[in-house]
N, C-alpha and C positions, 0 to 999 in steps of 0.2 A: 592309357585307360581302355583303349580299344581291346585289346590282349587281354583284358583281365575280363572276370566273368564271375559273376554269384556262384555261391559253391550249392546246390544240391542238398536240401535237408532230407537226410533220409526217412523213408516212411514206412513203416511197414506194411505190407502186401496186405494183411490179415483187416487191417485197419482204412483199406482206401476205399471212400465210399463206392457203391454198386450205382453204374449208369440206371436213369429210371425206367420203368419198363415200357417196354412200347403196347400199349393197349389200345385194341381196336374196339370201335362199336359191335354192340350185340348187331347181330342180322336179323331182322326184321324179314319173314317171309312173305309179309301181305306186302310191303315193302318192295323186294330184292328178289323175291321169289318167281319162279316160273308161273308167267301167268296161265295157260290152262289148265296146269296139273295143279293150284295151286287153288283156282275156281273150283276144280270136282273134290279135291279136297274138302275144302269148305260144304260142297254143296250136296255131297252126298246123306248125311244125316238130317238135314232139312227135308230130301226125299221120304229118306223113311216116317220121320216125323210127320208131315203132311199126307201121307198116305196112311197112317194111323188114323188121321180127321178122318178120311173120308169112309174111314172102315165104320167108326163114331155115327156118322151120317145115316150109313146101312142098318147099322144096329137101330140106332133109335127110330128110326123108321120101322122097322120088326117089332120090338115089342110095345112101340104106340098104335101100332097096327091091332096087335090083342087085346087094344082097350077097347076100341071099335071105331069104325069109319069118323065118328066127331072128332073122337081126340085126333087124328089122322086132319082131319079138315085142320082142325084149331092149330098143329103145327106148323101146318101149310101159309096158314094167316101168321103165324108171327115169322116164319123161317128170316121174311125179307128181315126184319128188326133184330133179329139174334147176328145173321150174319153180316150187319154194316154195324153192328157193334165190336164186332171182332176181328172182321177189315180192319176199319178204322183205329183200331188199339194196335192191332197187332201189324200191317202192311204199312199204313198211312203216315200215323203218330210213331208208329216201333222205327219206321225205317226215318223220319227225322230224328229221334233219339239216337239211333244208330251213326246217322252219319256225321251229327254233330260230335259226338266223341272220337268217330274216328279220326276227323280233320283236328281237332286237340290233339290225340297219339301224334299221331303225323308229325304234325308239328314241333313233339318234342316235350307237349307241355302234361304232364298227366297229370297236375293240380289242377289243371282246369277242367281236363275230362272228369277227375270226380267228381266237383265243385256241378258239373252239368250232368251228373248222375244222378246228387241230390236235386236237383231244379226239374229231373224229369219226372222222378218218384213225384213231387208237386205237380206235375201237371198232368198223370194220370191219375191220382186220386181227385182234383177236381172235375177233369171231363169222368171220370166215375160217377161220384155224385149229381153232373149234372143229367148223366142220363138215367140217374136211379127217381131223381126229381120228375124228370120228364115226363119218363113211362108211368111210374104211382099219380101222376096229377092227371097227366092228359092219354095215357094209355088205353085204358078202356073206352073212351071216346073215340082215340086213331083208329083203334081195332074194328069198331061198332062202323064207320065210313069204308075201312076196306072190305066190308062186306061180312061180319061176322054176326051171326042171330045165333037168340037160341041160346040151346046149352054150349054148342060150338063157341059160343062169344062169353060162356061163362066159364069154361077150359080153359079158353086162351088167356082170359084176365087172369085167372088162377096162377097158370105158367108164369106168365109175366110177372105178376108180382112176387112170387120169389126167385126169379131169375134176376129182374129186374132192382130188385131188393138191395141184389147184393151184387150190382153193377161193377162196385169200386174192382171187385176179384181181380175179375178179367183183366181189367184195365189194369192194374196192378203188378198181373200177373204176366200178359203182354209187355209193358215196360221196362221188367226188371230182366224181362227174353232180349229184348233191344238193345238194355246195357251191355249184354254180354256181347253179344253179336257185336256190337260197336267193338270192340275192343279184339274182336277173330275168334271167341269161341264161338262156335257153334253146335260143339256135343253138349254140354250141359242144356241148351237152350230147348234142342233137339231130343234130349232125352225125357227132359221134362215133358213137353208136348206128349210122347209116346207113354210115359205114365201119365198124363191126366186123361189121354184116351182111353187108355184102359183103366181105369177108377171109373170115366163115366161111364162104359158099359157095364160092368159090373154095379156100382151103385146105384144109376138113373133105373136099370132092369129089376132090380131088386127093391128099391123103395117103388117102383112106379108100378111095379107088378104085383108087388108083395109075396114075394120069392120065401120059403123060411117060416119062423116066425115072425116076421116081417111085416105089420099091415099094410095093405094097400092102398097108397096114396097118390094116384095115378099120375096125372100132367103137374100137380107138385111135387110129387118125387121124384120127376125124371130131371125138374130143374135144381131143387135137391141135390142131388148127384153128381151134377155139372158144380155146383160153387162147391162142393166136398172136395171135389178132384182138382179144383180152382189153387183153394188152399194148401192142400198137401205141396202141389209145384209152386206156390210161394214160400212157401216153409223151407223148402230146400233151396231156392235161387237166391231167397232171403239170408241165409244163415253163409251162402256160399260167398254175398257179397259183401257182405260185414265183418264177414271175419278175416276178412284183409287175404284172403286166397284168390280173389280175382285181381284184373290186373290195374282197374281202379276201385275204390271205395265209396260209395257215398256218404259225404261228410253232413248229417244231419244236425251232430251237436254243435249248437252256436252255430248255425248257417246264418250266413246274413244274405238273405235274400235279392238278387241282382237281376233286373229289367233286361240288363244285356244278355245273361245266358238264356230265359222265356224266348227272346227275338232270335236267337242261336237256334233253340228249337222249331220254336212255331214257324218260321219262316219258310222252312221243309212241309215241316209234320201239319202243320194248322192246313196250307195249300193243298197237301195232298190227299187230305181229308175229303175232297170235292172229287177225285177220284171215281171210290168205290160210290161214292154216294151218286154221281153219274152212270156209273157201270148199273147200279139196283134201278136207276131210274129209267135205262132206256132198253132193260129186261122187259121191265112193267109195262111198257109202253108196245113193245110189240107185242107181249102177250095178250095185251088187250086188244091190240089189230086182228089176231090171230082168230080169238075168240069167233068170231064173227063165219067161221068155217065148222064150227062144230069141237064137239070134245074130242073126238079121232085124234084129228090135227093137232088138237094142244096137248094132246097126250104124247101123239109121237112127238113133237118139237121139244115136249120136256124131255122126254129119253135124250136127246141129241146136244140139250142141257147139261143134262147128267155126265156125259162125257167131256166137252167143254169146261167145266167144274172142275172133272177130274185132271184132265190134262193141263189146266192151270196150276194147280200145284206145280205141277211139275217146273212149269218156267217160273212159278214164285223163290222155289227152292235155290233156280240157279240165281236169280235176280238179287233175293236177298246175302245172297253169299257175294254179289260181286259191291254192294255197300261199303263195307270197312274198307273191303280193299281199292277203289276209288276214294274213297275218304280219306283216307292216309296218304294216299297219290297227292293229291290235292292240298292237302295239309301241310306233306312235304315241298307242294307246288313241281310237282313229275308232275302237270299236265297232259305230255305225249302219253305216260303210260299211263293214264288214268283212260283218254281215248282207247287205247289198245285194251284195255280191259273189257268197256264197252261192250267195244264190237266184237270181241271176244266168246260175252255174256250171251250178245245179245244172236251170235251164230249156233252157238250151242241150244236157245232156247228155240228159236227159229227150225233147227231140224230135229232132235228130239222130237216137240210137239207135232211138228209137221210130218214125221213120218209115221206116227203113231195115227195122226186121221189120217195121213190118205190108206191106209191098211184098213182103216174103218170102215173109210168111202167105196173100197172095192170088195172088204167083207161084210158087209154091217150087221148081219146077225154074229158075228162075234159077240156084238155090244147086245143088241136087241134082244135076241132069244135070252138074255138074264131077266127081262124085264116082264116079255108080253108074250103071250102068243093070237090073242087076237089080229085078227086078217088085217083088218083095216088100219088100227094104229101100224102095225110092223111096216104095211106097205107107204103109210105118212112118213114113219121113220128112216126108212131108207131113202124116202126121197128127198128128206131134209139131209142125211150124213152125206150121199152121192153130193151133193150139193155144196155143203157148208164143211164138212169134216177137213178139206185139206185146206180151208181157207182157219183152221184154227193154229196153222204155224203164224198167220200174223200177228193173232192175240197173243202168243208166247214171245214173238219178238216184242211187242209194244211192251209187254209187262217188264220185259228187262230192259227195254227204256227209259222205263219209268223210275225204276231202280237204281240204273245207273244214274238216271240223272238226279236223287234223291244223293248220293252218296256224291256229287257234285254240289249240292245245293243248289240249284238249278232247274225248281221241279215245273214251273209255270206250262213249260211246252207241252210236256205229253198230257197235263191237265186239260189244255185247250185244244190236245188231239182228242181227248174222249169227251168234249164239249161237239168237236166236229163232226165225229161218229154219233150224239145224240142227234145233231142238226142235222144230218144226212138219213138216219130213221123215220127221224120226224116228217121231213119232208118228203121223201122216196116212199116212206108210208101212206101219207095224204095222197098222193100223185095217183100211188097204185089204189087206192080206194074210189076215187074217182072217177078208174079205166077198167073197173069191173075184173081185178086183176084176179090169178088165181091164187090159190096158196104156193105153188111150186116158185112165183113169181117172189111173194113175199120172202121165199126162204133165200131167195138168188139178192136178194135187196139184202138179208144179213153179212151170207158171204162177203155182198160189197164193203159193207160196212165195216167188216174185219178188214181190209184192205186199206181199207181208209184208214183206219186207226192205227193200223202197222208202218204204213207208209208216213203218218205227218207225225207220228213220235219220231220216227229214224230223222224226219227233216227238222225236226224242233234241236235234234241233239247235233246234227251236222251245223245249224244256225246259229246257236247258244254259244255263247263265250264261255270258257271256263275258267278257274283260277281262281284265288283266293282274292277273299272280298275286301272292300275299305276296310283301315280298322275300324272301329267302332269306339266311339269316345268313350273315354270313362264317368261310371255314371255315379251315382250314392246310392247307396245301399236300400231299398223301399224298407223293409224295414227290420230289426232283429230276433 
């Protein structure tokens, strides 16, 4: 039996099944990709996007300047509340939306990144609402304390309430920027920004001005303007995300509402909220020190503002681009290369901004001669820029700290660095008011203060654990 042997059925060639193929995973380049070319990738269209605001900023400044010095005052008094509304939506809230989705990708799982696209659209139209409540009940009041009389306090209520009106936009309009971003677009996001820029100069200038046949509806038409322009970039981010072209969907029909994706979010986004809300408050606070030297000095120190502002953008831009891509790091549990992203981010925002002040610090009328020619501000100004310009690479580092560590989940540290930067104000502000200090002193106490902040975000993010959290139990549904 050994000798003998089955005979061979034969088969036909045409007929024998085909080995299965060998299929590789799609690559992923937030993923797999080269982290720095991979970052300016990302982060170039944010640039131009962000530098679009601050054209925004210019303009509306111009033609609320032709309504006359009030309306000019009454912007001034609401500026602080416009822009921690759009931090907040956009930086704070966007980059927890952002990074919760991308740790879903990551992971593998894009049900669930939809599943927390729709949970974010809910929680930007309630913080919508609840600051459309705030300002219509207690607005006029807040305003009337920071100092608003007058027809000036009757502009700015104006403003407000239809700005204010229609809260939900922004917020709205913000969120559905964050979804995308969470997921590696960042041109749709980017391009949107750049046309609601342009709609609000063109419409804020035109209804506010009454450009046309057009009447003039001054500080309400410039706010006008802004929710017109709100709208059109939800219209389009809207239609982009529903109609199943982006790379998740939020699932609205029959959502059954989940506790655990709210704590997915908030848990980023809610903490980081304290942020800018910090950052507006220890503006305020020195400006109010400031005061105390005359308008010269607050006028130069704003100039010196104004660039500060501008060159934050710039490390927003890289900050929010390094989001996803720690988020998916993370996701996928790459810890090392999520670190490496980091620091990555956070060297690129670090000399960018940093080399753009000290160029300031050593020419400052580059900056200045846009603004003033009087004697006195220019010479305040220069001695604020000589001063404080090159200490604004640390603000650029801190913010992409703050980012990286968002797109970590991990946001508590650089929170409690710009807690420490207000305590370091505060107190180095008292100290020098008490020793007869001068102004030059107080501008050298900012400087510090950038230092500060730049320094104990880097140590919050070298201290911090990273990696993927407990799971989270499963919970029922609140409700359908």
């Amino acid at each position: 039996m050994s000798d003998l042997g089955l005979a061979e059925i034969p088969v036909d060639e045409a007929e024998r099944p085909l080995p299965p193929p060998v299929t590789t995973p799609a690559r992923n380049k937030l993923l797999d990709g080269p982290i720095l070319r991979t970052l300016l990738w990302l982060a170039w269209p944010n640039v131009i996007a962000l530098s679009a605001g601050t054209c925004v900023v210019i303009a509306e400044t111009s033609y609320i300047g032709r309504l006359g010095v009030e309306s000019l005052a009454a912007m001034a008094l609401l500026f602080p509340c416009v822009i921690l509304t759009m931090t907040m939506s956009g930086g704070a809230m966007g980059g927890g939306v952002a990074s919760s989705i991308a740790r879903a990708l990551g992971a593998g799982d894009v049900e669930r990144a939809s599943t927390l696209a729709a949970h974010a659209l809910l929680i930007g139209l309630c913080f919508g609402l609840t600051f459309m409540l705030g300002m219509l009940i207690f607005g006029p009041r807040l305003l009337e304390l920071l100092g608003g009389r007058g027809n000036v306090l009757v502009q700015a209520i104006g403003y407000s309430q239809i700005f204010f009106g229609g809260a939900v936009l922004p917020w709205l309009m913000n969120t559905m920027a964050a979804i995308l971003r969470g997921t590696g677009n960042m041109k749709l996001p980017s391009t949107m920004i750049l046309s609601s820029a342009c709609w609000q100069i063109i419409l804020g200038g035109t209804l506010g001005l009454g450009l046309g046949p057009v009447p003039q509806f001054g500080m309400r038409g410039v706010a006008a303007g802004s929710l017109i322009a709100y709208s059109i970039s939800i219209s389009v981010m809207g239609w982009y995300l529903f109609s199943g072209r982006a790379r998740v969907v939020p699932k609205l029909r029959g959502l059954r509402v989940q506790w655990a994706m709210f704590i997915d979010i908030l848990k980023v986004g809610a903490i980081s909220c304290f942020s800018p809300l910090q950052s507006v408050l220890t503006i305020s606070i020195f400006t109010h020190m400031l005061a105390q030297f005359g308008t010269a000095v607050l006028a130069g120190y704003g100039i010196g503002a104004r660039l500060e502002f501008m060159l934050t953008s710039v490390a927003f831009a890289v900050g929010i681009a390094s989001v996803p891509m720690i988020g998916m790091a993370v996701g996928a549990d790459r810890i090392a290369r999520a670190r490496r992203i980091a620091w990555t981010a956070g060297t690129v925002s670090f000399l960018s901004v940093g080399v753009i002040g000290s160029l300031i610090a050593v020419f400052p009328d580059l900056w200045v001669n846009l603004f003033t020619n009087d004697p006195h501000v220019r010479t305040t100004s220069h001695q604020y820029l000589s001063t404080a310009a090159p200490m604004y690479a640390f603000i650029g580092l801190a913010m992409s700290m703050y980012f990286s560590s968002q797109g970590a989940a991990k946001v508590v540290g650089p929170v409690l660095a710009q807690t420490a930067r207000l305590i370091f104000i505060c107190a180095g502000g008292w100290w020098l008011s008490t020793h007869e200090a001068s102004a030059q002193n107080f501008f050298a106490l900012a400087a510090a203060s950038m230092g500060v902040l730049g320094v104990m975000s880097c140590l919050s993010v070298v201290l911090t654990r990273w990696g993927k959290p407990a799971p989270i139990a499963k919970v029922q549904p609140a409700l359908s």
